[in-house]
Phi, psi and omega in degrees: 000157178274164189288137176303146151234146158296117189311329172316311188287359210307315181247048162264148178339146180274274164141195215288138183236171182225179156264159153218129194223109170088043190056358183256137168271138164222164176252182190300160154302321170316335198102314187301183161208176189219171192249157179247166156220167182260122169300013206220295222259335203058012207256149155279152190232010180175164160233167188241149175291158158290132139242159234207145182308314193287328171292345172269003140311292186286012162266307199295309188307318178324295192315296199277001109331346181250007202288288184285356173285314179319321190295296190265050162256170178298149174313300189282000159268353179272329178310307191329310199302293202302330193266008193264320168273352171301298167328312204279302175308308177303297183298341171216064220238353233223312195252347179270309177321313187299302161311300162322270146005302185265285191243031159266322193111333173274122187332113213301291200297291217261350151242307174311321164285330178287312172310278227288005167253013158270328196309300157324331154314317182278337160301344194249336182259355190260308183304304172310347196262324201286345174287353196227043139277064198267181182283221174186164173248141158245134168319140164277152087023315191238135204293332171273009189244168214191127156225146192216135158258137174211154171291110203218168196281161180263312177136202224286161210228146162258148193205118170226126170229199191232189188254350175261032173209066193273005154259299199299317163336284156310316178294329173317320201249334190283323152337282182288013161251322144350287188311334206265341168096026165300086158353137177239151185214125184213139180236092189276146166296139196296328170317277184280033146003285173324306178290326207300316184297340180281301180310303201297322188287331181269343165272351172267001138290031182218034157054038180297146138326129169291114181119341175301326197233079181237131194262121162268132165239146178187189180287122174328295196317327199268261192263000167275336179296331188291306179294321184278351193247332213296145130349317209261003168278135162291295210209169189221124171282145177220115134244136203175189167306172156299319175307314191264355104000292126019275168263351147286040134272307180306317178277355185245003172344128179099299199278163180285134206232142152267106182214109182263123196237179192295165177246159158198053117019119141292143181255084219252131174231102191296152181309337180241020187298160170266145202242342166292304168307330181282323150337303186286322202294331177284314164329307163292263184325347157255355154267005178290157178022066162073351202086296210290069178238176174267322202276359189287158187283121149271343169186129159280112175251144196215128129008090169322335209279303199269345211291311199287337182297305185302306178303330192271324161327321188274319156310308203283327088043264185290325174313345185237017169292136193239088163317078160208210173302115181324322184271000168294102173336322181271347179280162212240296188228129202263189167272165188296110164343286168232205210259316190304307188300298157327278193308355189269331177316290176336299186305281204285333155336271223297338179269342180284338204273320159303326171300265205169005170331162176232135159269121153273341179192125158105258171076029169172196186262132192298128178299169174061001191245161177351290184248145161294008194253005157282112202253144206271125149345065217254147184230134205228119163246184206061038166303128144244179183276041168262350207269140195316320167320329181265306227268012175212177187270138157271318186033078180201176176306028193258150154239107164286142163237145163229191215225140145219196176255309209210149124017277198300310192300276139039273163318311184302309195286325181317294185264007161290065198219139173271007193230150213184058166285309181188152159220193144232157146236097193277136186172177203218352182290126186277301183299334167285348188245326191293329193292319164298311165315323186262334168324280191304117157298046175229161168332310177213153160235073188291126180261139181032086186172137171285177193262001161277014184282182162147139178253139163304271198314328184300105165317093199264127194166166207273170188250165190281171165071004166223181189274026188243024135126195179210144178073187219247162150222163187087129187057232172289349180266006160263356177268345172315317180280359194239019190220118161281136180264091181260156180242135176250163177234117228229104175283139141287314168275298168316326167263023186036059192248000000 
């Protein structure tokens, strides 16, 4: 059962957090500490260690002590591990909702219980998978020889993630390395902090090997660099932007990378689209957590024919989104995470607006509330592609619309792009959406379906020749990617066997 909370207590303070390294809460070597706030209340709610390369040093060392206990445990004893904390997770689905809430922003009822009751799936689905990762026989050449394949953990994993999913993200990479029997050194984004110490605490009730599992918090530059460059690391998990994907490419040269980077996914809707499901499908992906997803609808192309019809759908829609405080039962969408998010908003509202854009609805930050980080739900028409709006990730509440003619024009916007994660395509045409499905440069492609869909066993990740990232996540491909595959090779004759 989950543990209760009162409601009362729902925003009380996290109050002074620690790191864990090595089964242990510990502070920084430095001494600092830094204050966290709630994006909802502005008020602090708790402080953090500084961290410094060297306590993520001494996490790594933690990590490569556990190398060979992970390594040589049974598959189904690494399951055990993964569904105990899956348990761990289940029992303080209550206080992760909370936290979340308290320092991400997202609305306690109707998104925060829902994240901390997804989380636990990829621990349970990670247990299931890594027991059923077989090998192979390869035929010899030689009538005395044998070869067998098999899968093994690489040793300890650097997992740096972001902040606008801050369990389920860490759970997608921390899971499969666990399972793969990878020593883990995970570096959360400092923006959520608060959640990242609520998650490591419902995992250290899952009875982990000290040293399997360890969190440093500090500044990316500082200790996700330390962890991703450092030698005692094999490989590195990431999610995040492209830029800084980027430069943990660069600094991690060689090892092997897991990297899901940003989206600007098109929302492409055809003349024979059901324009009430596309309605709801643009909507939901661009207003869940704010807008702030890879996957979120980011720019809409639309049919000329049908565009004002859609748009008036979309209005009627966005008009009952309900803007306020996350613990407020009614509200639907809470405020943006940080302030860099907020200005990026400003920014392209203020250049589309210069273009010649039409704002229909929202277009700026809601007056009167706590904080400056609540954005009013926005809708921009008249989009072209010069404008920052098409042409970048906003990762904020917009629906841009831009306009086309023809199939072929449709396609052109689509892939003038540098990002290439997941999109949709709404249509009744079977040929037309397979012609677009093979088309579209992205990762996925969801047909009548928002682009916020996704099943976990479905391989998720970016395409060659844009910028969202390399390798696969969900299910058996992400422990594929966190795993080396070896062969042994076996004489017969030569080995008196």
């Amino acid at each position: 059962m989950n543990k209760p909370v009162d409601v009362k207590d729902l925003q009380a303070p996290l109050g002074d957090l620690s790191m864990y390294i090595n089964g242990e809460w510990v502070e920084s070597e430095s001494g600092k500490r830094n204050d966290i706030f709630s994006p909802g209340s502005g008020q602090k709610i708790g402080t953090v260690p500084t961290g410094t390369r060297e306590d993520a040093r001494r996490a790594i060392a933690a990590a490569a002590t556990k190398e060979d206990e992970l390594r040589f445990m049974a598959p189904a004893e690494r399951a055990a591990m993964c569904k105990r904390i899956a348990e761990a997770l289940d029992r303080n689905k209550d206080e992760l909702a909370r936290a979340i809430a308290l320092d991400q922003g997202k609305p306690y009822h109707s998104e925060g219980i829902w994240e901390a009751g997804v989380a636990p799936h990829f621990f349970r689905e990670a247990a299931e998978e890594i027991v059923r990762l077989y090998g192979e026989t390869i035929p010899s050449g030689d009538r005395n020889k044998r070869y067998i394949t098999f899968w093994q953990s690489r040793g300890p994993y650097a997992v740096i993630t972001p902040w606008n999913f801050p369990y389920n993200m860490p759970a997608e990479h921390v899971a499969a390395n666990l399972a793969a029997g990878n020593p883990v050194v995970w570096v959360p984004a400092p923006s959520t902090s608060g959640c990242a110490v609520t998650f490591a605490k419902a995992l250290e009730e899952a009875d982990l090997p000290k040293g399997a599992f360890n969190m440093v918090i500090g500044e990316g530059p500082v200790v996700g660099d330390e962890i991703v460059a450092n030698p005692g690391t094999r490989g590195v998990g990431f999610t995040g932007s492209p830029a800084t994907g980027q430069k943990i490419a660069e600094r991690g040269a060689g090892k092997p990378m897991l990297l899901e980077l940003g989206g600007n996914g098109p929302f492409i809707v055809l003349a024979d689209a059901n324009l009430d499901a596309a309605a709801e499908g643009i909507a939901f992906s661009a207003y869940l957590n704010a807008g702030q997803a890879c996957s979120a609808t980011e720019r809409v192309l639309v049919d000329a024919r049908i565009k004002d019809e859609l748009l008036e759908k979309v209005l009627a829609i966005t008009s009952k989104i309900v803007l306020g405080d996350p613990f407020d039962p009614k509200t639907t969408m809470g405020p943006l995470n940080n302030e860099q998010v907020a200005a990026k908003m400003d920014r392209h509202i203020a250049d589309a607006i210069e273009k010649g854009a039409r704002v229909l609805a929202g277009g700026g930050r809601k007056k009167g509330m706590p904080t400056g980080l609540y954005y009013e739900p926005t809708i921009l028409d008249g989009v072209t592609a010069d404008m920052q709006v098409n042409r970048e990730e906003s990762f904020g509440p917009i629906v841009p619309v831009l306009t086309f003619n023809t199939h072929e024009e449709a396609l052109a916007l689509a892939n003038d792009n540098d990002s290439g994660l997941i999109c949709s395509v709404y249509t009744k045409n079977l040929k037309s959406a397979y012609w677009f499905g093979e088309r579209i440069r992205c990762g996925i492609v969801n047909i009548n379906e928002t682009s916020d869909y996704w099943e976990t066993p479905v391989p998720y990740g970016g395409i060659a020749g844009k910028k969202s990232g390399i390798g696969r996540l969900g299910g058996t491909h992400t422990l594929r990617s966190v795993m080396d595959q070896r062969a042994i090779l076996f004489d017969f004759e030569k080995g008196g066997f």
